[in-house]
PDB file of N, CA, C and O in Angstrom:
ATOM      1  N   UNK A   1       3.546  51.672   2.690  1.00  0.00           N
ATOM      2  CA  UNK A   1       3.989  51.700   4.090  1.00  0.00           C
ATOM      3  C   UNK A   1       3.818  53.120   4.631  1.00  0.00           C
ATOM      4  O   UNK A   1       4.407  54.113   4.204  1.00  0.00           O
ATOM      5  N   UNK A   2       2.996  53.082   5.556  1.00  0.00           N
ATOM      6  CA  UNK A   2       2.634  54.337   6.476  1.00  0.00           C
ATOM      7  C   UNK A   2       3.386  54.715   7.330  1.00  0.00           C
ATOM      8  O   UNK A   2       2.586  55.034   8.209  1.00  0.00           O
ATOM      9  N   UNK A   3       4.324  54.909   7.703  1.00  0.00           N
ATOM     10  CA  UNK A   3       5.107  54.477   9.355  1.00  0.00           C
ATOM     11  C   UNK A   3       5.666  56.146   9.476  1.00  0.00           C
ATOM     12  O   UNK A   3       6.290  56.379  10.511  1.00  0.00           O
ATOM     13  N   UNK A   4       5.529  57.072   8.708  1.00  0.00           N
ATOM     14  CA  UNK A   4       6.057  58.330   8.787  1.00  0.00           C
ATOM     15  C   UNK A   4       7.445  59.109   8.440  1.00  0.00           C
ATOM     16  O   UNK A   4       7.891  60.248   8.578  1.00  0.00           O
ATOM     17  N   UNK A   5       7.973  57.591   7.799  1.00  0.00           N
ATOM     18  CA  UNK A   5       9.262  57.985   7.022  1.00  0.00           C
ATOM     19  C   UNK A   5       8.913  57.996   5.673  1.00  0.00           C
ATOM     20  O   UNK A   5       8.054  57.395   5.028  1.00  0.00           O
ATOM     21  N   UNK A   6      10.284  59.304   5.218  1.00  0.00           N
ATOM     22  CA  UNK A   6       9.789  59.330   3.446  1.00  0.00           C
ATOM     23  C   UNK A   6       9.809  57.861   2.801  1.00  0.00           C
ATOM     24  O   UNK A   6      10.277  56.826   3.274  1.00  0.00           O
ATOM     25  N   UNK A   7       9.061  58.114   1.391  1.00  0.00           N
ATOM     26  CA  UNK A   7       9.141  57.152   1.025  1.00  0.00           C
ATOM     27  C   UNK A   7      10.441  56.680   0.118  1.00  0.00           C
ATOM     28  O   UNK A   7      10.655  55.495  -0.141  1.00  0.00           O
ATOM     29  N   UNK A   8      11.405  57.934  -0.395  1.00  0.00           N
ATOM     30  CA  UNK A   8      12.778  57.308  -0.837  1.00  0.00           C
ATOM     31  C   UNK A   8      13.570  56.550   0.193  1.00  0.00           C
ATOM     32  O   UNK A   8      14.440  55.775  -0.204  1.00  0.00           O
ATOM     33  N   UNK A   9      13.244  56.775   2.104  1.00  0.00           N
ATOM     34  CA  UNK A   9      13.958  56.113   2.977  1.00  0.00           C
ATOM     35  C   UNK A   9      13.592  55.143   2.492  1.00  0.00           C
ATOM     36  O   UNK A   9      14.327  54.575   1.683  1.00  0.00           O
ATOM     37  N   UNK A  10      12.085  54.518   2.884  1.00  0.00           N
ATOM     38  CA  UNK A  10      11.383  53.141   3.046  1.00  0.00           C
ATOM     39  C   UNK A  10      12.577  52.081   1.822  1.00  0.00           C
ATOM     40  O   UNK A  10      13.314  51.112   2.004  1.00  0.00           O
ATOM     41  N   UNK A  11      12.253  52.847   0.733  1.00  0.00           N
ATOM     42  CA  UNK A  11      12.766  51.964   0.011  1.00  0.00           C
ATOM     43  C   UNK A  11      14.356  51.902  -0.237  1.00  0.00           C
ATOM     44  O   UNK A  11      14.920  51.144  -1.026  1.00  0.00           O
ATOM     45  N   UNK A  12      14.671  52.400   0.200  1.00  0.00           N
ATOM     46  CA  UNK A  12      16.362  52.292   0.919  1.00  0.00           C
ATOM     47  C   UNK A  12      16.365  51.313   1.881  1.00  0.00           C
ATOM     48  O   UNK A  12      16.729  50.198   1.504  1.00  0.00           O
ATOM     49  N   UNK A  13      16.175  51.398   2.575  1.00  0.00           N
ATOM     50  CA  UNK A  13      15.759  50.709   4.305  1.00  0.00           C
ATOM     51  C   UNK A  13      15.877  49.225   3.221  1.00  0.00           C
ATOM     52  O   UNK A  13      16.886  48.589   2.915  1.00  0.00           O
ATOM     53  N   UNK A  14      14.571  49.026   2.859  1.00  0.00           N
ATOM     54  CA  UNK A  14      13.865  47.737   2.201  1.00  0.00           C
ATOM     55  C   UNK A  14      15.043  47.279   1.403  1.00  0.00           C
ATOM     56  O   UNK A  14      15.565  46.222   1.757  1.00  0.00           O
ATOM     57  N   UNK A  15      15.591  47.990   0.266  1.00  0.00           N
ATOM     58  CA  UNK A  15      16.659  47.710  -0.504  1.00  0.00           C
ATOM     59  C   UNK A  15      17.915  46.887   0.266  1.00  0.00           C
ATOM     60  O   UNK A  15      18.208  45.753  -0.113  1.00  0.00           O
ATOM     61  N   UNK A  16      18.455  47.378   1.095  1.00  0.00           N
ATOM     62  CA  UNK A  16      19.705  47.516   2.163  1.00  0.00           C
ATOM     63  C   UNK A  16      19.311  45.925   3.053  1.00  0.00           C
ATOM     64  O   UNK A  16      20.042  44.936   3.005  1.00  0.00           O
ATOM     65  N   UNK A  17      18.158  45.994   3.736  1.00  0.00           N
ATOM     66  CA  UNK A  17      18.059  45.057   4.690  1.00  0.00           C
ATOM     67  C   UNK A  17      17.801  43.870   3.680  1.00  0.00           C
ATOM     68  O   UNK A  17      17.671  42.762   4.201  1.00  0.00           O
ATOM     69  N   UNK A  18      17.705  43.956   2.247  1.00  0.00           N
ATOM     70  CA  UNK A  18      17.695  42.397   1.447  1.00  0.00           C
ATOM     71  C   UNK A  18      18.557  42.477   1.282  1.00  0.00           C
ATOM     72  O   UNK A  18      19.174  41.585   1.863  1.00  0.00           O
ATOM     73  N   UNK A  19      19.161  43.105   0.745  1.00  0.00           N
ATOM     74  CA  UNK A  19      20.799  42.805   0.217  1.00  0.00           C
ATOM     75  C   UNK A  19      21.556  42.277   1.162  1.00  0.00           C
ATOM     76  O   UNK A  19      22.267  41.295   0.953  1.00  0.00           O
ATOM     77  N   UNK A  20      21.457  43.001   2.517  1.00  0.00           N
ATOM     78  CA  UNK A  20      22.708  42.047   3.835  1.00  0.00           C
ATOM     79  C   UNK A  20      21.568  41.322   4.558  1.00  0.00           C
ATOM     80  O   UNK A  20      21.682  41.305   5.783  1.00  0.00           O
ATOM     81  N   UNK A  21      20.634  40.802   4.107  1.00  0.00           N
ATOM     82  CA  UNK A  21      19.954  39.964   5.069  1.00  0.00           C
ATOM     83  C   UNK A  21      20.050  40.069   6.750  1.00  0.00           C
ATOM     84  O   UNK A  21      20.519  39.319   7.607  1.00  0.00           O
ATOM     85  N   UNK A  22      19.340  41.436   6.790  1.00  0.00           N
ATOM     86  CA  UNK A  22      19.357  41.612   8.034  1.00  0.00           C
ATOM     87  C   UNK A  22      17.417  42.095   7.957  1.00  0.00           C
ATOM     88  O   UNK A  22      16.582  42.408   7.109  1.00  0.00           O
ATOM     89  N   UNK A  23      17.524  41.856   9.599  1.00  0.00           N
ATOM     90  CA  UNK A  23      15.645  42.247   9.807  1.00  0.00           C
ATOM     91  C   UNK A  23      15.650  44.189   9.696  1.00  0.00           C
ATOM     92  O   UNK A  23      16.443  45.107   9.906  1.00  0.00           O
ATOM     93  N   UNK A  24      14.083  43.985   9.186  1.00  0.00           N
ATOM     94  CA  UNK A  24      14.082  45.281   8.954  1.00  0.00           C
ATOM     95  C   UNK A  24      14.065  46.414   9.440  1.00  0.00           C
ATOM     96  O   UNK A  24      14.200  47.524   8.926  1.00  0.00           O
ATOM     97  N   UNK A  25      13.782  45.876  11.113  1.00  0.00           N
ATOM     98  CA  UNK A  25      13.740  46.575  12.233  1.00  0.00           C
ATOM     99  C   UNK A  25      14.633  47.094  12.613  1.00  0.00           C
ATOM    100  O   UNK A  25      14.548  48.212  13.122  1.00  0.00           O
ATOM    101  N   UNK A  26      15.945  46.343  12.463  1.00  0.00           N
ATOM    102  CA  UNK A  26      17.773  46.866  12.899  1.00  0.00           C
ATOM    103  C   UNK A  26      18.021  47.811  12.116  1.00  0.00           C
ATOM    104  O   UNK A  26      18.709  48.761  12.493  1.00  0.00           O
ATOM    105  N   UNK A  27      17.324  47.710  10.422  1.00  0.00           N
ATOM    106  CA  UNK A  27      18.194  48.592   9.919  1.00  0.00           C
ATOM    107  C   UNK A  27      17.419  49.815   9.880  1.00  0.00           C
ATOM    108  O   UNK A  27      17.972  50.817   9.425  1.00  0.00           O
ATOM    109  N   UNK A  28      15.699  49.916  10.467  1.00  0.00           N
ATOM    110  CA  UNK A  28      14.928  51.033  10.477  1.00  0.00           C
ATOM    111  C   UNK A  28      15.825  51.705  11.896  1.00  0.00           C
ATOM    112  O   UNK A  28      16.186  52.880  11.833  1.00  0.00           O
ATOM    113  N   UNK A  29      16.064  51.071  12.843  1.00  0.00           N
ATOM    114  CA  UNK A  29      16.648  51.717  14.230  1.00  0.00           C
ATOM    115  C   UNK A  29      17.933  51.983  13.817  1.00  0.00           C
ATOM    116  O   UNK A  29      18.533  52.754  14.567  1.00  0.00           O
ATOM    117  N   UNK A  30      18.713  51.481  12.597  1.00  0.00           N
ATOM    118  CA  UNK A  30      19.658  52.317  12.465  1.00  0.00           C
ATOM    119  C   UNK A  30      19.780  53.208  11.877  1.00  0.00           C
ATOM    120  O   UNK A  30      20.730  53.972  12.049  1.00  0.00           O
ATOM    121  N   UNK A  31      18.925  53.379  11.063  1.00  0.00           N
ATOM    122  CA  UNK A  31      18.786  54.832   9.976  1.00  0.00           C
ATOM    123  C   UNK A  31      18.111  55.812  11.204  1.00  0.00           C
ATOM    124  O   UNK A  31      18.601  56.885  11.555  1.00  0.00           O
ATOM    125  N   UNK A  32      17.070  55.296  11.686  1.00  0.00           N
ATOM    126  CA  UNK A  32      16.709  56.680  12.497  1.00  0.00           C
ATOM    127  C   UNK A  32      17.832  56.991  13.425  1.00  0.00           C
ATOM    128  O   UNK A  32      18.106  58.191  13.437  1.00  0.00           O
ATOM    129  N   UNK A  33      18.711  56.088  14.371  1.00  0.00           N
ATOM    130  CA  UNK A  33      19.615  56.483  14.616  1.00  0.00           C
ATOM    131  C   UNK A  33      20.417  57.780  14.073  1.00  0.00           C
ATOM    132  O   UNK A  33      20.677  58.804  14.706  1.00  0.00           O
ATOM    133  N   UNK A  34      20.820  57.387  12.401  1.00  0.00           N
ATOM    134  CA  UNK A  34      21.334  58.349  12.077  1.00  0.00           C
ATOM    135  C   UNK A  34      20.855  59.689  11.779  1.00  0.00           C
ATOM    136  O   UNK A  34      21.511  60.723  11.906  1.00  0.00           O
ATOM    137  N   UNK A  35      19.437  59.563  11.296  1.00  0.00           N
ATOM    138  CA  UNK A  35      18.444  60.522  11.043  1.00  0.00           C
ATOM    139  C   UNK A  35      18.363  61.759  12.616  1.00  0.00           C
ATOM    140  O   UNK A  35      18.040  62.947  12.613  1.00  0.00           O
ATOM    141  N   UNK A  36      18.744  60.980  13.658  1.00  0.00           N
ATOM    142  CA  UNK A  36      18.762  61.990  14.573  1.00  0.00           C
ATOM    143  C   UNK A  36      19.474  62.813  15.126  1.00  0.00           C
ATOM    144  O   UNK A  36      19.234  63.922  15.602  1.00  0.00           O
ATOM    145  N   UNK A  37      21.128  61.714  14.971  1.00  0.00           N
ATOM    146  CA  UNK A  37      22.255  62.558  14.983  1.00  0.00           C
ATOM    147  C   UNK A  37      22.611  63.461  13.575  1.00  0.00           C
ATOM    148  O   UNK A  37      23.555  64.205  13.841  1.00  0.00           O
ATOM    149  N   UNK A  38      22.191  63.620  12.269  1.00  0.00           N
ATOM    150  CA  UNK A  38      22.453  64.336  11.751  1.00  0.00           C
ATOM    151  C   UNK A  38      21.120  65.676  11.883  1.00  0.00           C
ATOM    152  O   UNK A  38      21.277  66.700  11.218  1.00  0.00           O
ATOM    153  N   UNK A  39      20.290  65.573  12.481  1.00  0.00           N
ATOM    154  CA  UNK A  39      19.425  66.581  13.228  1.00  0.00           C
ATOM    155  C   UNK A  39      20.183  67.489  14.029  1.00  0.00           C
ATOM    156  O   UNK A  39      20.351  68.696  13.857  1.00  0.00           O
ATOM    157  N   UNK A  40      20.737  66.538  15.174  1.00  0.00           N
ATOM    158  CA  UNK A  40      21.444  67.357  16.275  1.00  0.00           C
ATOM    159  C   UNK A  40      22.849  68.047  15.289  1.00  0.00           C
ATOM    160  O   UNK A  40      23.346  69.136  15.576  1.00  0.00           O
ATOM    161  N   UNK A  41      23.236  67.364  14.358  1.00  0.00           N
ATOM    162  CA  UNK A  41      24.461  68.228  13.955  1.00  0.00           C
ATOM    163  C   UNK A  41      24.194  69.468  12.531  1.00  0.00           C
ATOM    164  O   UNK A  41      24.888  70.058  11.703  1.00  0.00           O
ATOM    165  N   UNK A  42      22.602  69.354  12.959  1.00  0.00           N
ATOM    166  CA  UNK A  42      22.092  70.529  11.912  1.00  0.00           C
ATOM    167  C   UNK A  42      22.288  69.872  10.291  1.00  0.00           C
ATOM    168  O   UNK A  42      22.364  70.515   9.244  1.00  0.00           O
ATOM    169  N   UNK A  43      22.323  68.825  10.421  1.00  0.00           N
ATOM    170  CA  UNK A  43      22.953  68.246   8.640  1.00  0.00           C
ATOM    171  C   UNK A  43      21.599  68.686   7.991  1.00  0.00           C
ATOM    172  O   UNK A  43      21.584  69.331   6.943  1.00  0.00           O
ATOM    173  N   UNK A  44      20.553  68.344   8.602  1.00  0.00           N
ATOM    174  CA  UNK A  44      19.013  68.284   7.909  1.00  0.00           C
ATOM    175  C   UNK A  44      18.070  69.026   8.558  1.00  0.00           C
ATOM    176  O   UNK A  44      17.838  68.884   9.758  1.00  0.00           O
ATOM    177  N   UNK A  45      17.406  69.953   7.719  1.00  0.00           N
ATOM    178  CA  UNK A  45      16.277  70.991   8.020  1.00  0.00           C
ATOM    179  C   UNK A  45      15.160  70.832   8.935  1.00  0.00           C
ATOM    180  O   UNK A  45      14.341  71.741   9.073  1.00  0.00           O
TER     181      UNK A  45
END
């Protein structure tokens, strides 16, 4: 998968959205969600 996220996310993401049977799209828009607010709060480089 090419999409520009690491690949330990991808397979988090992938892991997570089988386990609660949710689409993979909700839980990619929710990780980047978080991926951006911990940007703005300086969490990540």
């Amino acid at each position: 998968m090419s999409d520009g996220l690491p690949v330990w996310l991808n397979r988090q993401l992938a892991e997570r959205a089988h386990a609660e049977g949710r689409t993979e799209l909700g839980i990619i828009q929710e990780a980047l969600t978080r991926y951006l607010v911990d940007i703005e709060q300086g969490g990540l480089p």
